[in-house]
N, C-alpha and C positions, 0 to 999 in steps of 0.2 A: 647074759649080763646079770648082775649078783645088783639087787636095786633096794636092798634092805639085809640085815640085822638082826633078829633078835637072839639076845642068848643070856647066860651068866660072865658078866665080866672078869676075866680071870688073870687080864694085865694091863696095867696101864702106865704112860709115861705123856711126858709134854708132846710125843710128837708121834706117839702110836698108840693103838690098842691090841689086843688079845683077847674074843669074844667064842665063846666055848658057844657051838649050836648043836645040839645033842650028838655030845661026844666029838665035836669037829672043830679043830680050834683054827679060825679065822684071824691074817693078822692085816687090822687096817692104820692107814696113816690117816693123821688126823692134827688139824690146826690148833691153837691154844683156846681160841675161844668152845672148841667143842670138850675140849681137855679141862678147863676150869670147871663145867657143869658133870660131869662123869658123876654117875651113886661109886658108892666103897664098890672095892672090891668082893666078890661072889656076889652083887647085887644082879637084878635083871638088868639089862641095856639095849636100848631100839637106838641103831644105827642108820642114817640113811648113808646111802654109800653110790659110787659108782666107779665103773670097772674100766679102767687104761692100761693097754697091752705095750709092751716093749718088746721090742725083740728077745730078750733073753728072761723077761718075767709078766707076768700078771700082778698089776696092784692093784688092791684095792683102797679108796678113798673115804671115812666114815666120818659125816657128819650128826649132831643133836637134832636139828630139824633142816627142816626142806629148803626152808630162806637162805643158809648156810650152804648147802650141795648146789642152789641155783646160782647163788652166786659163784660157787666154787667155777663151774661147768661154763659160765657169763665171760669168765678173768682167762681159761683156758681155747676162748675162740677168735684171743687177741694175740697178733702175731709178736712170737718172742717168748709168750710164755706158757711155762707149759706147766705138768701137773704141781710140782714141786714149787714154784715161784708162787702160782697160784693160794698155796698151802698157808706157802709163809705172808702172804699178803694179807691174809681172812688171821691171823696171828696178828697182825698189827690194827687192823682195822677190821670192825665189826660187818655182818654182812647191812644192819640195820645202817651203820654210819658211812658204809662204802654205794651205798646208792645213791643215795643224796648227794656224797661227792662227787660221783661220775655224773650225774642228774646237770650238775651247778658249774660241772666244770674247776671245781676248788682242786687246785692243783698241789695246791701248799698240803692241804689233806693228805693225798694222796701220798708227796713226794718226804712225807713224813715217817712213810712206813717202809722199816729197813728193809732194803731191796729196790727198792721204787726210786729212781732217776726222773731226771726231770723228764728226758725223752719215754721213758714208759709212761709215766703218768699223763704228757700230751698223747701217746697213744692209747691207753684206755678212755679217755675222753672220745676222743676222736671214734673212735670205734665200737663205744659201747653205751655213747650217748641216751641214743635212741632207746637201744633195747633195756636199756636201765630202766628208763622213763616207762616204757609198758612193764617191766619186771614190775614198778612201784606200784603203779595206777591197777595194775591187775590185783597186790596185794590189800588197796583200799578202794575197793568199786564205792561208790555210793549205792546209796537206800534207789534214790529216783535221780537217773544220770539225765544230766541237762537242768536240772531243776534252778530255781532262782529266789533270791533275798537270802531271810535269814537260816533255810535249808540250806540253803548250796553251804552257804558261810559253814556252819555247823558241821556236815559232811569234811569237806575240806581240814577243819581245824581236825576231827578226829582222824582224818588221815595221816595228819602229821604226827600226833599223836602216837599213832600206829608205826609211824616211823620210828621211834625214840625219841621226838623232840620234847619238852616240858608243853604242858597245855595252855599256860602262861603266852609265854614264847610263841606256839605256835597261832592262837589267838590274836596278839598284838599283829604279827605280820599278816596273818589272814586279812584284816580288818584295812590294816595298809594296802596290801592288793587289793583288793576290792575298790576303795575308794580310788586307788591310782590308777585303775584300768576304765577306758572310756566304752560305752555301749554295754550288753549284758555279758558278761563275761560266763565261762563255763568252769565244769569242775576241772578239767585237764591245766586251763589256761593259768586257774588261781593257783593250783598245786604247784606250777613249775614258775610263776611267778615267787612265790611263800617260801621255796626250797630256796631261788635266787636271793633274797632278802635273809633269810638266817645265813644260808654261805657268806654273806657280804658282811654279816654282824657278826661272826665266828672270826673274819680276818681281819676286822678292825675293830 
């Protein structure tokens, strides 16, 4: 399995690449959000990629970063879709903005981005709930897990943060969860509460 990239970029388009590795020209498909960030042409380029066999070909998939191929690899262990849907979906929605949707359940999100019916979108929720929710929490461990006051808060807020939310934004809701949850609350509980609250302020 081919699990990286690097080389001189020698082609590019919205929905592929062409990556020269000494003397060996690699050709991978690639989403738009990986396709906007590309250096010029003959620059270097680090691909993360990974490899899907068909009966009559070997393709490879190249993502900018890891966040991007986890998600890619997240969308392809949901039944129905597969490398290609996958592709076009991380095209419409960011991998930053597609976890927090599967997280929250925001379906509207989801069924926003061309391709996505309402029935796929109830099934990446359904399916990819959970593992979203460790995808995210993995992304923002806190300093000291379990911690409590205005650590935890802090933690939390830059998680969000981390997500793409504005620090604004994820501040106000943080500060809401908190106070709206009874007993010590943890960092897992306030993140999936704080994600519920911006989803819910995103659709109204």
């Amino acid at each position: 399995m081919i699990a990286q990239l690097r080389g001189r970029l020698v082609a590019k388009a919205p929905t592929e690449v062409v990556v020269d590795v000494h003397g060996v020209g690699y050709h991978a498909s690639i989403p738009l959000s990986t396709y906007y960030g590309l250096p010029p042409l003959e620059a270097e380029v680090l691909l993360h990629t990974t490899t899907h066999v068909r009966e009559d070909a070997l393709v490879l998939y190249g993502f900018l970063t890891r966040e991007e191929k986890a998600a890619f690899e997240l969308l392809c262990t949901v039944g129905g879709i597969g490398p290609r849907l996958a592709t076009n979906i991380l095209s419409g929605i960011s991998a930053r903005e597609l976890v927090p949707a599967i997280c929250t359940g925001d379906l509207v999100r989801l069924q926003a981005v061309p391709g996505v019916g309402k029935k796929t979108a109830e099934r990446i929720v359904v399916e990819l709930k959970e593992k979203a929710g460790r995808l995210a929490l993995a992304r923002v461990t806190p300093a000291e897990p379990g911690g409590s006051g205005d650590g935890l808060v802090e933690d939390v807020i830059s998680a969000l943060v981390n997500l793409g939310y504005p620090r604004q934004a994820a501040a106000r809701v943080v500060g809401q969860a908190a106070r709206g949850r009874g007993g010590a609350p943890t960092f897992e509980t306030l993140v999936k509460e704080a994600l519920k609250r911006l989803a819910e302020g995103a659709r109204g």
